[in-house]
C-alpha positions as YAML, in Angstrom:
chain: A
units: angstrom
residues:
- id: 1
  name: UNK
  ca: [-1.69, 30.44, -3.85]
- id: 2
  name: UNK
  ca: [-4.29, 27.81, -4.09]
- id: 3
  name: UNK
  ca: [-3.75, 24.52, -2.07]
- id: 4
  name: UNK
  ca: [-3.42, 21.64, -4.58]
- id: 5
  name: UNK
  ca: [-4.63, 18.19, -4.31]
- id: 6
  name: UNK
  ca: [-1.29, 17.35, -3.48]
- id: 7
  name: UNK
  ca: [-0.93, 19.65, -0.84]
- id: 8
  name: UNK
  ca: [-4.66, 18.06, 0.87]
- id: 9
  name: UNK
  ca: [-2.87, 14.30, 0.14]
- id: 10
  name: UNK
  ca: [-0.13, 15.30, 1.77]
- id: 11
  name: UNK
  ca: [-1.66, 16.86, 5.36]
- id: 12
  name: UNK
  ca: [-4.50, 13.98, 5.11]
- id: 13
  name: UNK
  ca: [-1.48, 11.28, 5.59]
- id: 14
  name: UNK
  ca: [0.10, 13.86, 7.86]
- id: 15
  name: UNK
  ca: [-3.40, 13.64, 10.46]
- id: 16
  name: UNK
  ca: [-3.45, 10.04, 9.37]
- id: 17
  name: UNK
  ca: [0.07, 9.20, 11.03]
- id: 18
  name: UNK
  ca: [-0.73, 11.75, 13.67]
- id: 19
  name: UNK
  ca: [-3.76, 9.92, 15.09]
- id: 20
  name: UNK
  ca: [-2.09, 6.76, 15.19]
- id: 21
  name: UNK
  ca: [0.64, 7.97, 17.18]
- id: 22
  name: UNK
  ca: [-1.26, 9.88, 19.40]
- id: 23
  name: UNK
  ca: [-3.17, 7.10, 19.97]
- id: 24
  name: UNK
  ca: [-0.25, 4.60, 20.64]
- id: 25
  name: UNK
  ca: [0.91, 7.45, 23.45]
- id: 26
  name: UNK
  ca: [3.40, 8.74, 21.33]
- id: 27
  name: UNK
  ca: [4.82, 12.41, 20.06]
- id: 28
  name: UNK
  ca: [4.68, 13.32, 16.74]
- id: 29
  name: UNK
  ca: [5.56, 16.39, 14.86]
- id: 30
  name: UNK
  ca: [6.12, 17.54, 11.08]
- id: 31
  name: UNK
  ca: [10.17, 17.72, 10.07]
- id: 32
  name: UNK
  ca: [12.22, 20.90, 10.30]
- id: 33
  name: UNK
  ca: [12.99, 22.42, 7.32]
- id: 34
  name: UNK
  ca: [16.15, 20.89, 7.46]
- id: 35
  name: UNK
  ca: [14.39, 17.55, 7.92]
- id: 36
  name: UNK
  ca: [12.37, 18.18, 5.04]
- id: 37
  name: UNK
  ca: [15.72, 18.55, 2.87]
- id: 38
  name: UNK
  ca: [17.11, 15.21, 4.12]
- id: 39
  name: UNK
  ca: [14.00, 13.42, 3.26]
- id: 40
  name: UNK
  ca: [11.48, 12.95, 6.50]
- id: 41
  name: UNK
  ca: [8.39, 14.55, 6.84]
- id: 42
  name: UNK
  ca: [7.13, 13.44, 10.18]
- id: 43
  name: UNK
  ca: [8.94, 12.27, 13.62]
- id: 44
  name: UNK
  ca: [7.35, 9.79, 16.17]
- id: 45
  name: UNK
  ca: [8.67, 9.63, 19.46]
- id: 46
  name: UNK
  ca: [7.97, 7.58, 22.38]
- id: 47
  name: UNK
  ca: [9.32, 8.13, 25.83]
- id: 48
  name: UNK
  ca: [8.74, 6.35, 29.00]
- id: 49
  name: UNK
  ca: [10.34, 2.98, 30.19]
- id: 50
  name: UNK
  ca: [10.42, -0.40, 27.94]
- id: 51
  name: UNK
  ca: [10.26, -3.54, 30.35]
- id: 52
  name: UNK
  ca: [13.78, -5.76, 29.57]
- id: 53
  name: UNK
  ca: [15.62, -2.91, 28.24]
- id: 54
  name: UNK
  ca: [17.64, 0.87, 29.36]
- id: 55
  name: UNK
  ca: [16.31, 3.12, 26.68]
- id: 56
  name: UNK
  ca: [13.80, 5.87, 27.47]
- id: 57
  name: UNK
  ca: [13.24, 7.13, 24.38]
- id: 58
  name: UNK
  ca: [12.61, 5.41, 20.67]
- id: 59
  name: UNK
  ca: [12.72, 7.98, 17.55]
- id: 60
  name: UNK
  ca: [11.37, 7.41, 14.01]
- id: 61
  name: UNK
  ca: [11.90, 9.88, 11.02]
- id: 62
  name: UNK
  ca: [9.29, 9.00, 8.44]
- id: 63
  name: UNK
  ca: [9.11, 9.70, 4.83]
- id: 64
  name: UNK
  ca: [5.21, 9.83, 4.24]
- id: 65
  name: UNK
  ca: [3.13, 9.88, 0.91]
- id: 66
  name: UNK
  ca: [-0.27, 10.03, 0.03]
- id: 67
  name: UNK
  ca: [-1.37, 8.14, -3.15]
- id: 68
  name: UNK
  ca: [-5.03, 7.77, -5.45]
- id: 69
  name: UNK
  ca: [-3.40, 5.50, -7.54]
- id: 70
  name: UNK
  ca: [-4.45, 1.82, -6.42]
- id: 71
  name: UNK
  ca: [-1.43, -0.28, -5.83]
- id: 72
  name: UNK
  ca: [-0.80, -3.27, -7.63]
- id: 73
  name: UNK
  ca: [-1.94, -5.74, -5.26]
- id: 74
  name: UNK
  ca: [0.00, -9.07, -5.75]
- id: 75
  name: UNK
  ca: [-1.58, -10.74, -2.46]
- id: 76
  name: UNK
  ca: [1.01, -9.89, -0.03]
- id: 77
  name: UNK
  ca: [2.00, -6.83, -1.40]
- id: 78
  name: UNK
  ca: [1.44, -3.42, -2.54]
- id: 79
  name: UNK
  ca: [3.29, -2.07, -5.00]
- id: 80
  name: UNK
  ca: [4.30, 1.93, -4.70]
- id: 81
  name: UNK
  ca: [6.59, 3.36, -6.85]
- id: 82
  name: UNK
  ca: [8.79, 6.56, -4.94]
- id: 83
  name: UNK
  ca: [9.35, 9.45, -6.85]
- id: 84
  name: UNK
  ca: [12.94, 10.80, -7.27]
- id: 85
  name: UNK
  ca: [15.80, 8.51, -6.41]
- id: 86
  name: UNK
  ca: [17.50, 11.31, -4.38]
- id: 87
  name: UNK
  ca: [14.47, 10.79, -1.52]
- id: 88
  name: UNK
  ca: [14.42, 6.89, -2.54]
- id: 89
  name: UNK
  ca: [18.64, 6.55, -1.85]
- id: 90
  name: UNK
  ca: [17.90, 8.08, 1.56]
- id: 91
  name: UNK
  ca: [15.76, 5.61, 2.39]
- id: 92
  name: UNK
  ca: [17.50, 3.25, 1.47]
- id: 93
  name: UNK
  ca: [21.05, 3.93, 3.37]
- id: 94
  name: UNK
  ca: [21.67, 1.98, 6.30]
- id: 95
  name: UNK
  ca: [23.74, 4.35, 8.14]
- id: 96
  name: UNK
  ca: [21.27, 6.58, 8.86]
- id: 97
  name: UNK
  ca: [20.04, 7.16, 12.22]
- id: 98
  name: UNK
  ca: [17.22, 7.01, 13.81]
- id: 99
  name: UNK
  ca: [15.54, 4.45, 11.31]
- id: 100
  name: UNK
  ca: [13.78, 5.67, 8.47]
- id: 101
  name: UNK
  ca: [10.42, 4.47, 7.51]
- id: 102
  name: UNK
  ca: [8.27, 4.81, 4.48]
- id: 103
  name: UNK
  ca: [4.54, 5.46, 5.28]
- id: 104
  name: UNK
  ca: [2.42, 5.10, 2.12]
- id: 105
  name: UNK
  ca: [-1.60, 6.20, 2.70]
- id: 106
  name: UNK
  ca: [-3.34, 4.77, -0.34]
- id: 107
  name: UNK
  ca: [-6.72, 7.27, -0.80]
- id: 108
  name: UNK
  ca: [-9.72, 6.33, -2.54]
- id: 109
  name: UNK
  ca: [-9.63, 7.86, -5.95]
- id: 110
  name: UNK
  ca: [-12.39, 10.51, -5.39]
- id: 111
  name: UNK
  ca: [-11.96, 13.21, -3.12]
- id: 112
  name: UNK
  ca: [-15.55, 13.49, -1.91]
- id: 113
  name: UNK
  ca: [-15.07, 9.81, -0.69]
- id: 114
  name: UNK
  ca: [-11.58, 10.46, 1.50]
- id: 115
  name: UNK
  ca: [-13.39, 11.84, 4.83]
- id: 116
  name: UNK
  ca: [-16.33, 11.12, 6.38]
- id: 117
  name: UNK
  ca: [-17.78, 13.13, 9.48]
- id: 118
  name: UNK
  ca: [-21.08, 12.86, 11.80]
- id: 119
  name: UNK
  ca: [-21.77, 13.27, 15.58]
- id: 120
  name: UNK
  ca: [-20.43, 9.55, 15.96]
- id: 121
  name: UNK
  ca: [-17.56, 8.95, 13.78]
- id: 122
  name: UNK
  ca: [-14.31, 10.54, 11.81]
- id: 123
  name: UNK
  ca: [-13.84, 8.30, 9.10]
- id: 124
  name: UNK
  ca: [-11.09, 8.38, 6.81]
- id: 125
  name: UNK
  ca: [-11.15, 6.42, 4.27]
- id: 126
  name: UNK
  ca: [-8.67, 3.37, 3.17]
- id: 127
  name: UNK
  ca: [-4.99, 2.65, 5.33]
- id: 128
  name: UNK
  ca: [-1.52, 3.74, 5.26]
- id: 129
  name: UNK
  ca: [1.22, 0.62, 5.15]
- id: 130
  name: UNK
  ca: [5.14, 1.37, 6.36]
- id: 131
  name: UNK
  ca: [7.96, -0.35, 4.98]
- id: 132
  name: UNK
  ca: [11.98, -0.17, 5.40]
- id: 133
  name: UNK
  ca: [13.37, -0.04, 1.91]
- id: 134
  name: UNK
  ca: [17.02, -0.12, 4.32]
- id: 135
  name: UNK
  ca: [19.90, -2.23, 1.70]
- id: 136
  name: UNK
  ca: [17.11, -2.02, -1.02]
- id: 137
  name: UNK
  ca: [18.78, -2.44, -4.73]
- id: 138
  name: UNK
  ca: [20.10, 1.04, -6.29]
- id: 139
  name: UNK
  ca: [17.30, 2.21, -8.72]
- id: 140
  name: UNK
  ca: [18.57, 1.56, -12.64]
- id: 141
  name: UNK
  ca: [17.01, 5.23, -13.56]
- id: 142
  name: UNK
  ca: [16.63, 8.72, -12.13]
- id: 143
  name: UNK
  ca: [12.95, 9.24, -11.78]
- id: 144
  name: UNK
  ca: [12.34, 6.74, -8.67]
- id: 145
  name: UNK
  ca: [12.11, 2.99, -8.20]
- id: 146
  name: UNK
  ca: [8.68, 0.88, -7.67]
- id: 147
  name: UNK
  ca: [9.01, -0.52, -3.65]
- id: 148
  name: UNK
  ca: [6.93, -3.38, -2.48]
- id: 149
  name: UNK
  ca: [5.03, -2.94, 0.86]
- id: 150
  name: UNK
  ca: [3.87, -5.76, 3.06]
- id: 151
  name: UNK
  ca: [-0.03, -5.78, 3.35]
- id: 152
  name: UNK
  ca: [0.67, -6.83, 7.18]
- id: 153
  name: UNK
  ca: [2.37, -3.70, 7.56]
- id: 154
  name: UNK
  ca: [-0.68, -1.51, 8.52]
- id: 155
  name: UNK
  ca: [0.10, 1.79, 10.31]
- id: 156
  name: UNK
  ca: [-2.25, 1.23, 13.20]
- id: 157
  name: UNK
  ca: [-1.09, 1.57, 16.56]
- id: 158
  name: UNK
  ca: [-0.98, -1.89, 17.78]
- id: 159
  name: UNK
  ca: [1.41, -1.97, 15.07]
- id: 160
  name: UNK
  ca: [3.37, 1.17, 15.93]
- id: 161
  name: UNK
  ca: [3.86, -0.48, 19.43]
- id: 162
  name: UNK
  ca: [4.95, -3.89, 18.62]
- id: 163
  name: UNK
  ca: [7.37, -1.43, 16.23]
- id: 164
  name: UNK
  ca: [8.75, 1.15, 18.97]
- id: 165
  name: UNK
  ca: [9.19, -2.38, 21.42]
- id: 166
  name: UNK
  ca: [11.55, -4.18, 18.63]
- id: 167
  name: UNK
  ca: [13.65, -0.82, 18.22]
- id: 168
  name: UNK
  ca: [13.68, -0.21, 21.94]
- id: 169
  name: UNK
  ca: [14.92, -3.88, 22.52]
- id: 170
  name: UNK
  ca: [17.50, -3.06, 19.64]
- id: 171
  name: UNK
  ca: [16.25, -4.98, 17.27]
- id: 172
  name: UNK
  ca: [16.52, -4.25, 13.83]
- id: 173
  name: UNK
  ca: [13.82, -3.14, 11.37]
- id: 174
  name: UNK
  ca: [14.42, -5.59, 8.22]
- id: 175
  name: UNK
  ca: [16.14, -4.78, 5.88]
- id: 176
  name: UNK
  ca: [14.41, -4.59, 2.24]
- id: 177
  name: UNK
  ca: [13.66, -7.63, 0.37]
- id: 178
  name: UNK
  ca: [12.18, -8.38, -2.76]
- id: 179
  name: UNK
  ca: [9.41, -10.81, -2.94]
...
């Protein structure tokens, strides 16, 4: 079976959120096939000890997609629209635990121009952004509902930090809201 552009989208964002934990000092690892069915893709873990607080260990489940459609960009936001409200109304929930993120990696259009290598640098090209869409409205059809990402919400691992240190101190990843 050939691999599909799809398929190359979809293990590009995979190494993409893979680097940045790794280099934030965290685990991660693709779903379980049983993962997979209830909507997350990747986990991120991060043990060791968080100053001011008892927990050990902060888990992620992430939903991850790979995109070369350019988002609507409205200044502050990126507009991505999720496919299949099954996957979006899992997202969504609030009593799911751990917290579910979506990670959106937004590809240049051509392929040639995704990945760059020489014997200084591994570029890829362009970000990915995470957002909560926790409490976001129910979608008014059945194939998905557009979701607007904070442009501050990189995926970089300063980020993924500052991230794992608000969910170790218990706080609360925002719930949605609409600009």
């Amino acid at each position: 079976m050939a691999t599909t552009q799809q398929d190359i989208e979809a293990r590009i964002s995979y190494a993409y959120l893979h680097a940045v934990a790794s280099h934030a000092g965290y685990v991660c690892r693709p779903a379980t096939p049983d993962e997979d069915k209830e909507g997350i893709d990747a986990v991120v873990t991060a043990y060791g000890t968080f100053p001011g607080t008892w927990r050990t260990q902060v888990t992620i489940n992430i939903q991850l997609k790979a995109t070369v459609k350019q988002p609507t960009d409205d200044g502050t936001h990126l507009s991505y629209f999720v496919p299949g409200i099954r996957r979006y109304d899992k997202l969504r929930d609030d009593h799911r635990e751990p917290v579910r993120l979506l990670v959106v990696l937004f590809l240049p259009r051509e392929h040639p121009d995704w990945l760059e290598c020489t014997e200084d640098q591994l570029v890829l090209k362009r970000c990915a952004y995470w957002a909560s869409i926790r409490n976001a409205d129910a979608s008014d059809n059945d194939s998905g509902k557009t979701v607007k990402i904070p442009k501050d919400q990189i995926l970089k691992p300063e980020n993924l930090k500052t991230l794992v240190n608000r969910l170790a101190h218990g706080d609360d990843i925002p719930t949605y809201l609409v600009p």
